[in-house]
C-alpha positions in Angstrom: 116.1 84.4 54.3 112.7 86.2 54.1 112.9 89.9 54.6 110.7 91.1 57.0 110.1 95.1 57.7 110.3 96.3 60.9 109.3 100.2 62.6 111.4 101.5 65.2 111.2 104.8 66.7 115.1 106.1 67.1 115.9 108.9 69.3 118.8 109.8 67.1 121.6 108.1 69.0 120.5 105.1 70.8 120.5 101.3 69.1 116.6 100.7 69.5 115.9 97.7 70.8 114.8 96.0 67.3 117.7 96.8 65.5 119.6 94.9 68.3 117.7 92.0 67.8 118.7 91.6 63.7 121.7 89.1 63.1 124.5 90.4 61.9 124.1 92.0 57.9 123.5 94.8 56.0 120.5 96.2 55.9 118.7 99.6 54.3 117.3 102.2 56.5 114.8 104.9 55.7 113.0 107.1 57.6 109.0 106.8 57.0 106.2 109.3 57.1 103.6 108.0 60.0 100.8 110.1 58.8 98.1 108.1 57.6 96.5 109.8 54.5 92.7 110.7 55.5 90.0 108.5 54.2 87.2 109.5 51.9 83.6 109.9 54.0 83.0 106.2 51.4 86.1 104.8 52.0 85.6 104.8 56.0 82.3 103.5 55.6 83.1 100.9 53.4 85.9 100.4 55.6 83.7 100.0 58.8 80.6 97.9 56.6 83.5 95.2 56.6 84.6 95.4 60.1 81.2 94.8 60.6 80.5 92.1 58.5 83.1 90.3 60.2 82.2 90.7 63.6 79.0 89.2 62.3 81.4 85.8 60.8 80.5 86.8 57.4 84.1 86.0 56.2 85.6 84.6 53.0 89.0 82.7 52.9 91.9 84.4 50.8 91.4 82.0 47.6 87.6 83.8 47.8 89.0 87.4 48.4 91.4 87.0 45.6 88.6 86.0 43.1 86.1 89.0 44.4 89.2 91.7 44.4 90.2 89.8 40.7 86.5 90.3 39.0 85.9 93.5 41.1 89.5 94.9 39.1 88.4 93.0 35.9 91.4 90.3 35.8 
């Protein structure tokens, strides 16, 4: 069975509406901190020069990503 996360905002008391749809089992719970951490000024940009890119259909497949991100990290 493949393990999939799920967010759910609880009120404290009330099943949410998520949780209700999981089969029966056990499963771990932790709260989560929903504050993104802020972006550099070149992380945004470089962030935004890809959104951009790809709105243009200047895209790569994953096999392509994975080789770029590979020789970028020196792998």
């Amino acid at each position: 069975m493949a393990h999939a996360a799920r967010i759910v905002t609880w009120n404290g008391k009330d099943l949410p509406a998520e949780m209700r749809e999981l089969p029966a089992g056990r499963y771990v719970v932790e709260s989560v901190d929903l504050e993104a951490p802020s972006l550099s000024a070149e992380e945004d940009a470089g962030i935004e020069a890809a959104l951009e890119s790809y709105r243009q259909g200047r895209i790569v497949d994953a096999k392509r990503a994975r080789e770029i991100i590979d020789a970028t990290l020196g792998r």
